[in-house]
Residue, then its C-alpha position, 0 to 999 in steps of 0.5 A: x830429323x824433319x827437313x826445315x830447308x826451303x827455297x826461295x828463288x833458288x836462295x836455299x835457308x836452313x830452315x823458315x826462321x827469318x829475323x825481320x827488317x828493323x828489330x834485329x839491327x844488322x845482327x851484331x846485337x843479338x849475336x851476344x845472345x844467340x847464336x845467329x847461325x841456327x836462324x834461316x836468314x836475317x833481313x837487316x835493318x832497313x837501308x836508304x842511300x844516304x845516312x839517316x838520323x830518323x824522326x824526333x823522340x818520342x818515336x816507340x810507344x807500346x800498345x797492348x800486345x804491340x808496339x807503334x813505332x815511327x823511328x823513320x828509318x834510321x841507319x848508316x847508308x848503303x854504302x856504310x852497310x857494305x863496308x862495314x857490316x857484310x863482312x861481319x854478317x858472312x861469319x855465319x851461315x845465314x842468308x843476308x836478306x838486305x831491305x832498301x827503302x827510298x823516296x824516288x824510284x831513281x834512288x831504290x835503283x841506284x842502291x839496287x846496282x850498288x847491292x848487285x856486286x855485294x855479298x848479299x843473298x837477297x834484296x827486299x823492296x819497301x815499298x811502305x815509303x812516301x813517293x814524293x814525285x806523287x804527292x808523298x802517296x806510299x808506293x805500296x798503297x795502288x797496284x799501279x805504284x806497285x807495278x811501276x817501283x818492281x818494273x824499274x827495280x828489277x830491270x837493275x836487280x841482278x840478286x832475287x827480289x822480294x816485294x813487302x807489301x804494306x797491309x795499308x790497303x784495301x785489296x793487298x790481291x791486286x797489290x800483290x799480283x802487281x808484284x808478281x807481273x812484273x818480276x817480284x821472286x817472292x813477296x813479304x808481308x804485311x808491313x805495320x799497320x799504321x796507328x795512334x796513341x794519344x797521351x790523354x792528360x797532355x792530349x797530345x800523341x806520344x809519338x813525334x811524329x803523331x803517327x806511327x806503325x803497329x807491330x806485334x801480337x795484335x797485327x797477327x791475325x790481318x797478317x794471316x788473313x792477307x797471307x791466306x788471301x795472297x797465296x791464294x792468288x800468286x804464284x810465287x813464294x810468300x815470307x809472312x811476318x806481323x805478330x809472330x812470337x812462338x812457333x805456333x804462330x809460324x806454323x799458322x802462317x805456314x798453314x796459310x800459305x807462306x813459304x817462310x816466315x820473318x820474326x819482328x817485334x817479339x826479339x825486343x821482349x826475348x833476344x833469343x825467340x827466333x833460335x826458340x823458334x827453330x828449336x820447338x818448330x823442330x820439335x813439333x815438326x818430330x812429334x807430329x812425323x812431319x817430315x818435309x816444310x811441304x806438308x805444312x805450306x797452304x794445307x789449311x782446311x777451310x769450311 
């Protein structure tokens, strides 16, 4: 049998197999699918401090090979996740990765000291949000708002700390090193790229909200590009995500220099794609006699 387990930040997984932010809820869906004790780890469906109902229908749209979303992060509030979900989630034996977003700094700390005493394995920073004390300019979008959101957030953080980095940028280098200088464990990437859809009989967009993130196949090869760029630069361990429906497609990521990787838009079109994952991953792994995740990790051959 190859050995899949990894370990980020001193949180060990079962193997590379993570359910991405915002397509598998807080896991109670696809638990009549799958079972979710075969998957490294989840990282549930993104919280802010207050309940949100999100932004007006239309607000999915599908593209070719993706989809463009801007449901506006819909979700119960933090402390609604606590009380009723963890619990649930602790049936399984897989890591509780919990992805917090917000519009002030002030509110990703307060949620932060709220997660320090649940039972989580590990806090996830969206940094794709608008900072509305700067103009409503996403807190991902320079190095210098990067560094100043993981300053203050890991000054309250007791659990370990991964920074998703949004691929809206035109250096995600210096975005990531920001990062990691001041403390981020691991960073995930990429977030969705940010896209339009126009209906051209109405000429109007389909979405609400005129605008929206793409996600799906066709982000796939920007997402290994960063990947392959950032791990060239950091020093910490990268979670890569964006467009990955097979075990192929992790295996790329890995090759790329990440150290596990996040499932997303492909749960929607196949429930049972991440334990499908696992299961030829293994398989790949066994027939090519790899026997440690270390042998896949960075070893792409550039020309």
């Amino acid at each position: 049998m190859s050995n899949m387990k990894l370990n980020i930040a001193g949180v060990e997984f079962k193997n590379p197999v993570i359910a991405a932010s915002g397509t598998f809820g807080f896991g109670r869906e696809y638990a009549e699918y799958i079972n979710l004790n075969n998957i490294g780890g989840i990282s549930v469906k993104g919280l802010t401090l207050e309940p949100r109902q999100g932004n007006p229908s239309p607000r999915i749209a599908e593209t070719p090979s993706g989809i463009l979303n801007s449901v506006g992060l819909q979700n119960p509030g933090v402390h609604a996740f606590v009380r009723d979900e963890i619990s649930f989630l602790r049936k399984f034996d897989t890591k509780i990765i919990v992805n917090i977003a917000g519009n002030t700094i002030e509110e990703y700390c307060e949620m932060v000291s709220i997660l320090n005493d649940a039972d989580i394995d590990m806090i996830e920073l969206n940094v794709s949000c608008p900072n509305v004390k700067k103009g409503c300019l996403a807190f991902g979008s320079t190095p210098e708002g990067v560094a100043e959101i993981t300053k203050q957030v890991r000054r309250e953080c007791k659990k370990p700390l991964i920074v998703k980095l949004t691929p809206n940028v035109t250096d995600i280098v210096s975005i990531a090193k920001a990062a990691e200088n001041e403390g981020a464990d691991a960073v995930s990437l990429i977030n969705t790229l940010l896209g339009m859809v126009i209906d051209i009989h109405t000429r109007r967009p389909i979405l609400h909200n005129n605008m929206g993130g793409l996600s799906g196949p066709a982000v796939k090869p920007v997402a290994v590009r960063m990947v392959y760029q950032v791990a060239k630069s950091v020093n910490i361990p990268i979670i890569g995500m964006g467009g990955i429906s097979n075990h192929e497609d992790v295996i790329e990521f890995l090759l790329a220099g990440a150290t596990a990787v996040m499932v997303g838009t492909t749960n929607f079109v196949n429930p049972t794609a991440c334990t499908d994952i696992v299961e030829n991953l293994e398989s790949y792994m066994r027939d090519k006699h790899i026997n440690q995740l270390s042998e896949l990790i960075g070893k792409v051959v550039p020309y």
